[in-house]
C-alpha positions as CSV (number, residue, x, y, z in Angstrom):
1,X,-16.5,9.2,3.7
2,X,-15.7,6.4,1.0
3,X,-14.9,3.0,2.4
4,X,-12.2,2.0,0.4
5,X,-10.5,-1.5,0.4
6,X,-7.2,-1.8,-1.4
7,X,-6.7,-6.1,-3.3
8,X,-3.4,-5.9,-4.1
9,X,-2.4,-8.8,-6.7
10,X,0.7,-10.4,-6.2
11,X,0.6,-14.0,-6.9
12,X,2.0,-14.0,-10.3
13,X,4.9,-16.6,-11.0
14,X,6.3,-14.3,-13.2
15,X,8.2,-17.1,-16.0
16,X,9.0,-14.3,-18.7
17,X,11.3,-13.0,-15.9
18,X,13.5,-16.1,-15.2
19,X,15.8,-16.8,-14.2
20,X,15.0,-14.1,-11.7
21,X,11.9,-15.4,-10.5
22,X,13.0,-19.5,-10.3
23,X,12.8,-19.0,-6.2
24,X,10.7,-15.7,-5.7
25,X,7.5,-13.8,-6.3
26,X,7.6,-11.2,-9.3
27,X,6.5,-8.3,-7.2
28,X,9.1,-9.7,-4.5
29,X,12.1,-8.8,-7.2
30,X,14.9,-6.2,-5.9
31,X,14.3,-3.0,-8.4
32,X,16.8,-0.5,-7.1
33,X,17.9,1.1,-3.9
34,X,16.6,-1.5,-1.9
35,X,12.8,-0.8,-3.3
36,X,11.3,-4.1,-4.8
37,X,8.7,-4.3,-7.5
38,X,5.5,-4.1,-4.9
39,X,7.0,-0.9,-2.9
40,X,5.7,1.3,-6.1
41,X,1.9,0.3,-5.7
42,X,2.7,0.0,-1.6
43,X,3.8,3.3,-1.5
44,X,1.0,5.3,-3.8
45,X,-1.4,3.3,-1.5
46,X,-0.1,4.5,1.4
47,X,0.5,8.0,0.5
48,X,-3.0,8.4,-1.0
49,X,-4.4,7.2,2.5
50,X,-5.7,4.0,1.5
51,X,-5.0,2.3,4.4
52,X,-7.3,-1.1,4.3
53,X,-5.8,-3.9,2.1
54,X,-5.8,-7.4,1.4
55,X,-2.5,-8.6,-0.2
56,X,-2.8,-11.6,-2.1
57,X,0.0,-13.8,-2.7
58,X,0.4,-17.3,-4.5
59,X,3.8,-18.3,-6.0
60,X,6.7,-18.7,-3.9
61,X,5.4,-16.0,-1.3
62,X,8.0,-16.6,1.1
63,X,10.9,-13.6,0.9
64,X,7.5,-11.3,-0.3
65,X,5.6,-12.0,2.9
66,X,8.7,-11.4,5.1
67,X,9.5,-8.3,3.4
68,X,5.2,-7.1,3.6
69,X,5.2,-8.2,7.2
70,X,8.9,-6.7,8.6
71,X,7.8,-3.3,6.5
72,X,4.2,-2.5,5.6
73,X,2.4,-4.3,8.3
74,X,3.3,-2.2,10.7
75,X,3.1,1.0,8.6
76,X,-0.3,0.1,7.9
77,X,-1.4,-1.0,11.2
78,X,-1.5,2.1,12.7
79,X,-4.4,3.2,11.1
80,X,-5.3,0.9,8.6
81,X,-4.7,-2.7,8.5
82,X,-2.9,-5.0,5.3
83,X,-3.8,-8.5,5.8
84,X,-1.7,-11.4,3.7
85,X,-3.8,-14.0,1.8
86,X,-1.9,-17.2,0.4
87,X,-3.5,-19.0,-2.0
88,X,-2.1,-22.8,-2.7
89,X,0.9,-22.5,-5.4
90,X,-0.7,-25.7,-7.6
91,X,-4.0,-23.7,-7.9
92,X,-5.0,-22.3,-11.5
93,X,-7.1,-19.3,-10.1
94,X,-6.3,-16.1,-12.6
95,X,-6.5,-12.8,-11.4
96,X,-10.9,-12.6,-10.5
97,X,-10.6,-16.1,-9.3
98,X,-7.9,-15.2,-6.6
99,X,-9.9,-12.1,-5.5
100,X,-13.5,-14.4,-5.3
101,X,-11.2,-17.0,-3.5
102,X,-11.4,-14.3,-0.7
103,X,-14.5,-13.0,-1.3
104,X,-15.7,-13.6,2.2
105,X,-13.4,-11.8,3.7
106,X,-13.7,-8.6,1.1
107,X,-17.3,-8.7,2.2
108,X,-16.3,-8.6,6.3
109,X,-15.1,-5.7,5.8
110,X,-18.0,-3.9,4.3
111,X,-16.1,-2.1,1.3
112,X,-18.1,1.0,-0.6
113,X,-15.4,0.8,-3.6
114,X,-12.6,-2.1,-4.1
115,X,-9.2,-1.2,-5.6
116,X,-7.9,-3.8,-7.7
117,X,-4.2,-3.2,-8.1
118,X,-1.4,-5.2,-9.9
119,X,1.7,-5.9,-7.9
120,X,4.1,-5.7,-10.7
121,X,4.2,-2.5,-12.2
122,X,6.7,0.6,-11.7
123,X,4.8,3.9,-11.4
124,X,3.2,6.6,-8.9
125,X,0.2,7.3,-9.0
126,X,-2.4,9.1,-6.4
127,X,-5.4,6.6,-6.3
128,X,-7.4,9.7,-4.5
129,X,-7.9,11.3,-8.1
130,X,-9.0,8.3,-9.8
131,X,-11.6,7.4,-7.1
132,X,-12.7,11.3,-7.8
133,X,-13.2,10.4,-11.2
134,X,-14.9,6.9,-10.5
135,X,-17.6,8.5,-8.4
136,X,-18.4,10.9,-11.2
137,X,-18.9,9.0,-13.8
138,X,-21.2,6.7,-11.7
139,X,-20.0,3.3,-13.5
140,X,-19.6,0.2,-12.1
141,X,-16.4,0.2,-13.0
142,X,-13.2,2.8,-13.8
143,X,-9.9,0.8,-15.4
144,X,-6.7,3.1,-15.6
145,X,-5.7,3.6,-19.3
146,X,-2.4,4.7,-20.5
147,X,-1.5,5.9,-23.8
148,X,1.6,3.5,-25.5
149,X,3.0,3.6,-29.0
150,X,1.3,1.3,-31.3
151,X,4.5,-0.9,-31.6
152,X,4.0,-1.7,-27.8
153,X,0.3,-2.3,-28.4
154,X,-0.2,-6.0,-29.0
155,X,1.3,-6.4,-24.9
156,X,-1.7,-5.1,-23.4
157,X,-5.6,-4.7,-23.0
158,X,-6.2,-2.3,-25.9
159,X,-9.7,0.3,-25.5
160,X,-11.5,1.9,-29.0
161,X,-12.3,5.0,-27.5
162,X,-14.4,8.1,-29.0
163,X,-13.6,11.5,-28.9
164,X,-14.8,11.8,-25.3
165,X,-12.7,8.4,-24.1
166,X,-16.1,6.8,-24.1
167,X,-15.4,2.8,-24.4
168,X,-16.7,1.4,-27.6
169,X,-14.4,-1.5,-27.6
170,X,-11.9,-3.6,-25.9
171,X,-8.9,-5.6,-27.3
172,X,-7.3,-8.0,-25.1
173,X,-3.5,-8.1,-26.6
174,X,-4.8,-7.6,-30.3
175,X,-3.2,-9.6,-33.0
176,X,-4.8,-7.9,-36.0
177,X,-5.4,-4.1,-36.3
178,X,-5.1,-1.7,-33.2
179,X,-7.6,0.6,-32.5
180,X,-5.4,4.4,-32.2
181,X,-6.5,7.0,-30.1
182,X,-8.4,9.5,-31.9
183,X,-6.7,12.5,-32.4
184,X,-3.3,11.2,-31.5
185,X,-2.2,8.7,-34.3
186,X,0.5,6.1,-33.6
187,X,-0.6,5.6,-30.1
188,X,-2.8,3.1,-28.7
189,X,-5.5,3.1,-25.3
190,X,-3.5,0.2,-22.9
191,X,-5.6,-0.7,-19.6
192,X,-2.9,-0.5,-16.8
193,X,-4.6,-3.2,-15.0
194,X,-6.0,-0.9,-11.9
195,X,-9.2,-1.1,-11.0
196,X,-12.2,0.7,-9.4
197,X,-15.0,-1.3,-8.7
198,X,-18.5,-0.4,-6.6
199,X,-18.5,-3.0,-4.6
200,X,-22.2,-4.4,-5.5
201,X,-20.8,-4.9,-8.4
202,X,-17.5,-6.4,-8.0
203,X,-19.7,-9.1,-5.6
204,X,-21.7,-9.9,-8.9
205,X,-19.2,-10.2,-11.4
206,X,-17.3,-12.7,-8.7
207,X,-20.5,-14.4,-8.3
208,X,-20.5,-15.6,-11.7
209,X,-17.2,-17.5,-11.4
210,X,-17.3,-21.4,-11.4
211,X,-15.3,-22.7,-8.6
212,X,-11.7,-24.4,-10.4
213,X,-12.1,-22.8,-13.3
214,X,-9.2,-19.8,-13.9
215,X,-10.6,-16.6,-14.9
216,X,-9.1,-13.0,-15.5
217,X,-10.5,-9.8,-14.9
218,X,-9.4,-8.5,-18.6
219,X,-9.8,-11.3,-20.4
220,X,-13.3,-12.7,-19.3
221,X,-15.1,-10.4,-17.0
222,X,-14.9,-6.7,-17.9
223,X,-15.6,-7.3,-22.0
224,X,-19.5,-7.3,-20.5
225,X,-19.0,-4.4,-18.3
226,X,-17.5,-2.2,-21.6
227,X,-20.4,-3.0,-23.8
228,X,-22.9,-2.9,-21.7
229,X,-21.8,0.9,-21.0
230,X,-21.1,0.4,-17.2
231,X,-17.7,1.2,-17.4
232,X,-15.2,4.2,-17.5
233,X,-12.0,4.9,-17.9
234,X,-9.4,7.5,-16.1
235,X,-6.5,8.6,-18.2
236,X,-3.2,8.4,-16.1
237,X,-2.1,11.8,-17.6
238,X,-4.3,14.0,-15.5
239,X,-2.7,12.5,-12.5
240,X,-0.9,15.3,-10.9
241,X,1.2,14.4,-7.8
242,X,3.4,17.4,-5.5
243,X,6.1,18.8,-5.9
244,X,9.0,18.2,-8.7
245,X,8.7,14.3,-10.6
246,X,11.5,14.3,-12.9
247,X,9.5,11.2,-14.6
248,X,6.0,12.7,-14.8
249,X,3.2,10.0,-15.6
250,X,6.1,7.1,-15.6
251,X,4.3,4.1,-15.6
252,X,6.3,0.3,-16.9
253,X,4.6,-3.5,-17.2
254,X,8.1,-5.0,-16.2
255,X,7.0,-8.4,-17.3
256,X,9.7,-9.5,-19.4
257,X,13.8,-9.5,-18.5
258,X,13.8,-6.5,-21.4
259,X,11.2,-4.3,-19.5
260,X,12.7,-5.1,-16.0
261,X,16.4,-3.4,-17.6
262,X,15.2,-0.9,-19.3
263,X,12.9,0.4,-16.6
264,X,15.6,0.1,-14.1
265,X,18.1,1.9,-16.0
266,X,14.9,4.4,-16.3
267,X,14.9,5.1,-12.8
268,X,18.8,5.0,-11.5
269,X,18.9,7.7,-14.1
270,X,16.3,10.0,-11.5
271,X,17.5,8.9,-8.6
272,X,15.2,11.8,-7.3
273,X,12.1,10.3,-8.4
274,X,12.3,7.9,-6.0
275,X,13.4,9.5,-2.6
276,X,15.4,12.4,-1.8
277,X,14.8,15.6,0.8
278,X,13.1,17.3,-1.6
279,X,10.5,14.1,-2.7
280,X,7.1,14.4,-1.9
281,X,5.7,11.4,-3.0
282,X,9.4,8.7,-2.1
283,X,9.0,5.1,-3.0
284,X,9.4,3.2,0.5
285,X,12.3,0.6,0.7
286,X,13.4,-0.4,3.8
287,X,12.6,0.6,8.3
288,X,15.8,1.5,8.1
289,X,15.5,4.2,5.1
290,X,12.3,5.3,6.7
291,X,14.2,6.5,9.7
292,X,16.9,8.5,7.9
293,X,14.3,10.5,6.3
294,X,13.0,11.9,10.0
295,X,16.1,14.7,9.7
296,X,15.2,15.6,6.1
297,X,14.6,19.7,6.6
298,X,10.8,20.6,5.9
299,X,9.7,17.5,5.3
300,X,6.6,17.2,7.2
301,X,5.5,20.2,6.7
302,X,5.6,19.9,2.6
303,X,3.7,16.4,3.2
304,X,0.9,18.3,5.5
305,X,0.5,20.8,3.0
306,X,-0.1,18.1,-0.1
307,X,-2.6,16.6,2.1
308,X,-0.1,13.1,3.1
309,X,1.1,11.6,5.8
310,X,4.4,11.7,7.1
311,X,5.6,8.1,7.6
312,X,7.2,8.5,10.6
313,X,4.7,10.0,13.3
């Protein structure tokens, strides 16, 4: 069995989002119904039974660590373990630098394949499909990729990709021309800034890293990794999760105050997608919402049957 270990990054100070984030942590935002920005990637990881997971945090971490330790800890403690890192708020580290800040503890725990996961994004996803995917196509790496209109383009990491979604470039929030999917014109490639790496070679990418010097995983260590053929990508549309999602393959960067609304309004408009008897795949929010779902008829055994774990035993 595949040793997974789950590096959750949430030590972003978020400044397209103020006012919102003047005293708190992006991911530590209140979305709706209770959920905050980091129960969407918290929840897929937990329902897609990856239990182990480092959590790193950096700018004003304070209301995000109570709300990781009062919640998730203990969910993930029964079989698993989550383990808060804090890096200094002054530090310029990036988003490889704060992982190879912990490096030695990533290595403790004697990882096969290291999840890189972004704290700040609204989606569900079941990582178990994507690790699938990553084993098959034998890379040293496997980036999530999205397709987004091209008028949304210039946000993200853009991939050229062939006719077979073979990488043959990468632009990192392009400026000039954007390279369109082929076969679907007026959409671009976006990397959704998830990551599956083997973990030899996540050691020797962080191994290059000079020691105070900021340094991004899209921006300065996985250009190599694309041209040099070592890396693949798994298209979020052939994510399939149980039962009814009345927002199939939903997935928002809610980096700016526009984003954060619209996404919002997105989701209070499915109140379903996030929880409800019927949900299969619910976006945790509180201990206290947790409970209430123990009396929800058939529950359990719908979860048993998709292969997840009931929260609550």
């Amino acid at each position: 069995m595949t040793n997974v270990l789950s590096i959750v990054l949430a030590g972003g100070a978020g400044k397209r989002l103020q006012p919102l984030t003047l005293k708190q942590a992006k991911p530590a935002l209140t979305f709706v119904q209770r959920r905050r920005i980091i129960d969407f990637v918290l929840s897929n990881l937990w329902h897609s039974g990856f239990k182990q997971l480092l959590v790193l945090t950096q700018y004003k971490p304070d209301s995000l660590q109570r709300h990781i330790q009062q919640l998730w800890q203990p969910l993930f403690g029964r079989d698993g373990g989550l383990q808060l890192c804090q890096a200094a708020e002054q530090l310029q580290q990036g988003t490889a630098g704060a992982v190879a800040a912990e490096l030695a503890k990533v290595r403790d725990l004697r990882p096969d394949v290291i999840a890189v996961l972004s704290a700040d994004h609204v989606y569900k996803m079941d990582y178990r499909q994507m690790l699938a995917v990553h084993q098959q196509q034998k890379v040293a790496v496997t980036v999530a990729a999205i397709a987004v209109p091209l008028a949304q383009a210039r946000q993200f990491g853009i991939f050229a990709v062939d006719n077979n979604f073979n990488i043959t470039g990468f632009i990192e929030k392009p400026q000039g021309a954007v390279p369109q999917i082929p076969g679907r014109p007026g959409f671009a490639l976006a990397s959704m800034g998830n990551y599956l790496f083997n973990a030899s070679s996540l050691y020797q990418l962080l191994d290059t890293i000079d020691a105070g010097t900021p340094c991004d995983f899209g921006h300065d260590l996985l250009p190599a990794l694309f041209e040099a053929g070592r890396a693949g990508i798994y298209d979020f549309s052939t994510n399939h999760l149980p039962g009814e999602q009345s927002l199939p393959h939903y997935w928002r960067d809610v980096g700016t105050l526009a984003a954060y609304f619209h996404s919002r309004l997105d989701v209070l408009q499915h109140p379903d997608w996030l929880d409800g008897p019927e949900q299969c795949w619910p976006i945790l929010a509180t201990s206290g919402s947790i409970k209430q779902r123990r009396t929800a008829p058939g529950l359990i055994q719908r979860l048993s049957r998709n292969g997840l774990h009931p929260l609550y035993l």
